[in-house]
C-alpha positions as CSV (number, residue, x, y, z in Angstrom):
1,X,0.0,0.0,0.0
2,X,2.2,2.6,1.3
3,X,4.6,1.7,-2.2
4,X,1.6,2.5,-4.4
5,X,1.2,5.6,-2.2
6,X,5.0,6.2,-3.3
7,X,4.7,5.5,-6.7
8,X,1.3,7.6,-7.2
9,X,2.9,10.9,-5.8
10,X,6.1,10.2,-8.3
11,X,4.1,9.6,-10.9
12,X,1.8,12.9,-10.0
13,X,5.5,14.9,-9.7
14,X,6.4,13.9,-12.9
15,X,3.5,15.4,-14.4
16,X,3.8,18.2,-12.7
17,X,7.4,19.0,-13.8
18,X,6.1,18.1,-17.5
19,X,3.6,20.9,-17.0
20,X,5.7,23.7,-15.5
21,X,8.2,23.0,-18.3
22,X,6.0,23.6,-20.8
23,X,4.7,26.9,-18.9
24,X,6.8,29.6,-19.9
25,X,7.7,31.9,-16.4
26,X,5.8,35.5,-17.7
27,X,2.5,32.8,-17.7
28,X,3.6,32.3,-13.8
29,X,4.1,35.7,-13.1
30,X,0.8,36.7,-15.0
31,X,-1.1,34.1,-13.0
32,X,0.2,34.6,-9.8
33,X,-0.8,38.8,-10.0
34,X,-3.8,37.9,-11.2
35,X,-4.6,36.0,-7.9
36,X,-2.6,38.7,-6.3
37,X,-5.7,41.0,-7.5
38,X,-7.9,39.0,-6.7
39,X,-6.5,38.3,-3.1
40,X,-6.7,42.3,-3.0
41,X,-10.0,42.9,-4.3
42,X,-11.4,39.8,-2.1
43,X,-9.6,42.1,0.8
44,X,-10.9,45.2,0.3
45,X,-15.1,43.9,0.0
46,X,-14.6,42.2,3.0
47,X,-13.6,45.7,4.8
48,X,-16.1,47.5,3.3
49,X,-18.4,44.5,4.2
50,X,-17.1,44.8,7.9
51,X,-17.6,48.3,8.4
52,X,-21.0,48.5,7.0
53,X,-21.6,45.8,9.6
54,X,-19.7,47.7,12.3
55,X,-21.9,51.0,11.9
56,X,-25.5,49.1,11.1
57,X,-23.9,47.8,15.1
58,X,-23.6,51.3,16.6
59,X,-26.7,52.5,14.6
60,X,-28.3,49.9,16.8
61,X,-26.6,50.9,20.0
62,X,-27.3,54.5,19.6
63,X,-31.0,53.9,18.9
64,X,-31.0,52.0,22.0
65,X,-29.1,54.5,24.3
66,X,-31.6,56.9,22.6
67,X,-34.8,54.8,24.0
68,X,-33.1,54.8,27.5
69,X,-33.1,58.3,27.5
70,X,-36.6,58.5,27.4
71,X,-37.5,55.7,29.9
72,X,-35.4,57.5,32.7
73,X,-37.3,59.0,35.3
74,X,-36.4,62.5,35.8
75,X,-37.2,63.0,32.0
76,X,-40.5,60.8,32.5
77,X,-41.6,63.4,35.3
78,X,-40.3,66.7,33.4
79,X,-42.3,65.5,30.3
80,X,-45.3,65.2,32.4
81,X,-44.9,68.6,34.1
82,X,-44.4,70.4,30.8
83,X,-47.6,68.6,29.0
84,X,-49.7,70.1,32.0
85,X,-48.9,73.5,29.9
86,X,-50.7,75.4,27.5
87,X,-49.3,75.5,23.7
88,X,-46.9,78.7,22.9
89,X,-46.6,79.4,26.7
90,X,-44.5,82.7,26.9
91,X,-41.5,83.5,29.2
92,X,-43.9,86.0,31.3
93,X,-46.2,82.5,32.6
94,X,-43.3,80.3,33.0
95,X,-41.4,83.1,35.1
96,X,-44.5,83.3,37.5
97,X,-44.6,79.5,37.5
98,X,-42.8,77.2,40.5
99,X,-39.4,76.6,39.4
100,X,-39.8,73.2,38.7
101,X,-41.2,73.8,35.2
102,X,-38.0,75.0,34.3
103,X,-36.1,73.0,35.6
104,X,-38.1,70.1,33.3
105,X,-38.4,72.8,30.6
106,X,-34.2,72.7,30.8
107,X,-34.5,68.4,31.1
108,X,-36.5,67.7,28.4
109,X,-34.7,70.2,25.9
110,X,-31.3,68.9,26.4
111,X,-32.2,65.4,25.7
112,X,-33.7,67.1,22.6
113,X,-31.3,68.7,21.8
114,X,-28.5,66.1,22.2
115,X,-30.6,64.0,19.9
116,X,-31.0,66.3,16.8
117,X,-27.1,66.9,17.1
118,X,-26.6,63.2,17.0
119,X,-29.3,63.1,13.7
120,X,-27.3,65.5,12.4
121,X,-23.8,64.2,12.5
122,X,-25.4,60.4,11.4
123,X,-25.4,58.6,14.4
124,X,-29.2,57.9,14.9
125,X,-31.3,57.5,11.9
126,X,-34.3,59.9,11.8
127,X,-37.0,57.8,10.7
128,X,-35.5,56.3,14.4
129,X,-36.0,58.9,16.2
130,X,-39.5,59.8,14.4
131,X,-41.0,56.5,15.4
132,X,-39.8,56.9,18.6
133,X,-40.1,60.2,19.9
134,X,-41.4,62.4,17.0
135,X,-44.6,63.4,18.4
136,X,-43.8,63.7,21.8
137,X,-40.7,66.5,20.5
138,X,-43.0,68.0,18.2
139,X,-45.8,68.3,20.8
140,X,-43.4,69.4,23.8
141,X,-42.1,71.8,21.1
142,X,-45.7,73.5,20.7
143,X,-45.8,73.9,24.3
144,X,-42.4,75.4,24.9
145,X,-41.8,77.4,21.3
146,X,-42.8,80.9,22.3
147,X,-40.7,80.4,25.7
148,X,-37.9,79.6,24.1
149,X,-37.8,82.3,21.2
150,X,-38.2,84.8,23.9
151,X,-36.0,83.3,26.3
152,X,-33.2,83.6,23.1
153,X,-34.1,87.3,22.8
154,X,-33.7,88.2,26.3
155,X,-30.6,86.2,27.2
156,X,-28.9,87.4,24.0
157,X,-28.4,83.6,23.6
158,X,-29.8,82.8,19.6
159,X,-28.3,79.3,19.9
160,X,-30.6,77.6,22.8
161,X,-32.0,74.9,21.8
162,X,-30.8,75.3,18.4
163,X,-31.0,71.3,17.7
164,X,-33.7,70.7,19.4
165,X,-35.2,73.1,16.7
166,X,-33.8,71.5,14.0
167,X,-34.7,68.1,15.0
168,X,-38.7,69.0,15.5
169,X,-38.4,70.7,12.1
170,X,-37.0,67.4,10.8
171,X,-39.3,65.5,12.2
172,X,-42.6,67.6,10.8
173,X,-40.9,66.9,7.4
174,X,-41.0,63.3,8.4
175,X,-44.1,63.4,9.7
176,X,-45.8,64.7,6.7
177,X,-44.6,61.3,4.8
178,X,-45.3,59.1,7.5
179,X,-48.9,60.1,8.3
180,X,-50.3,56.8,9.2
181,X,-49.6,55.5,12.6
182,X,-47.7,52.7,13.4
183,X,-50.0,50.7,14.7
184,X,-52.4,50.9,11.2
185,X,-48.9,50.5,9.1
186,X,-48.1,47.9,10.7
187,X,-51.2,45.8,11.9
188,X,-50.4,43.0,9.8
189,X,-46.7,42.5,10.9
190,X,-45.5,38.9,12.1
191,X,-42.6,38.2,13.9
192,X,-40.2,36.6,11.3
193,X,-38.4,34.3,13.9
């Protein structure tokens, strides 16, 4: 057995040495760039592969950080104190209001406000954000808009709440393309696992 083992890989050497006479060396070189390329190209769509993987991953984690930021309590209760207002409050009734308003006022618009920055630089997907917050910041902004336009005017300070600005005007122009609830868009969904 093991000398017909012997005699098989002699024989299989000898054709081999037949072949790569015959093969003139350019033909090697050729072929062995050409799977050079290919070794290259192969490379390179994996990367790309990897890091469209790696952001899809902290698209994920963002979204969820963002849905912990509205499950925390002190926003909970300073969303709830600022719906008790009326729409387009002004900076006169929320100065003669206990202080608390504005402290929640000053809760609920940074967490606003971080989240349109991080829709702006691409972090957290605004069709996200839309389905998760977008009518709670659009209505919050009703409430508080007057306030904080007059607010900017007397503290010389044109930049408060810029993002959370820009985020509830994104998410109008969202919400005029997505004007069927969720639960009516989506009534027919099953679980694919």
């Amino acid at each position: 057995m093991r000398d017909s083992l012997g005699l098989f890989i002699i024989i299989k050497l000898d054709k081999i040495s037949i072949i790569m006479e015959q093969i003139d060396l350019s033909v090697i070189v050729n072929i062995v760039e050409i799977l050079g390329i290919l070794a290259v190209s192969l490379g390179v769509w994996l990367g790309i592969k990897q890091l469209r993987l790696q952001r899809s991953q902290r698209r994920d984690l963002a979204i969820i950080e963002c849905a912990r930021f509205f499950e925390n309590k002190e926003f909970t209760e300073a969303y709830g104190l600022i719906t008790e207002l009326n729409s387009g409050i002004s900076i006169e009734k929320m100065n003669a209001l206990d202080p608390k308003y504005k402290d929640a006022v000053l809760r609920t618009g940074m967490k606003f406000e971080t989240i349109g920055l991080l829709v702006y630089k691409d972090v957290v997907p605004i069709d996200a954000m839309h389905d998760l917050v977008g009518d709670s910041a659009i209505q919050i902004w009703k409430i508080l808009e007057n306030y904080i336009i007059e607010s900017r005017i007397e503290r010389s300070h044109s930049t408060l709440f810029e993002w959370y600005q820009w985020l509830v005007d994104r998410l109008r122009e969202q919400a005029e393309t997505k004007a069927v609830p969720a639960y009516v868009t989506y009534k027919d969904w099953k679980n694919p696992n």
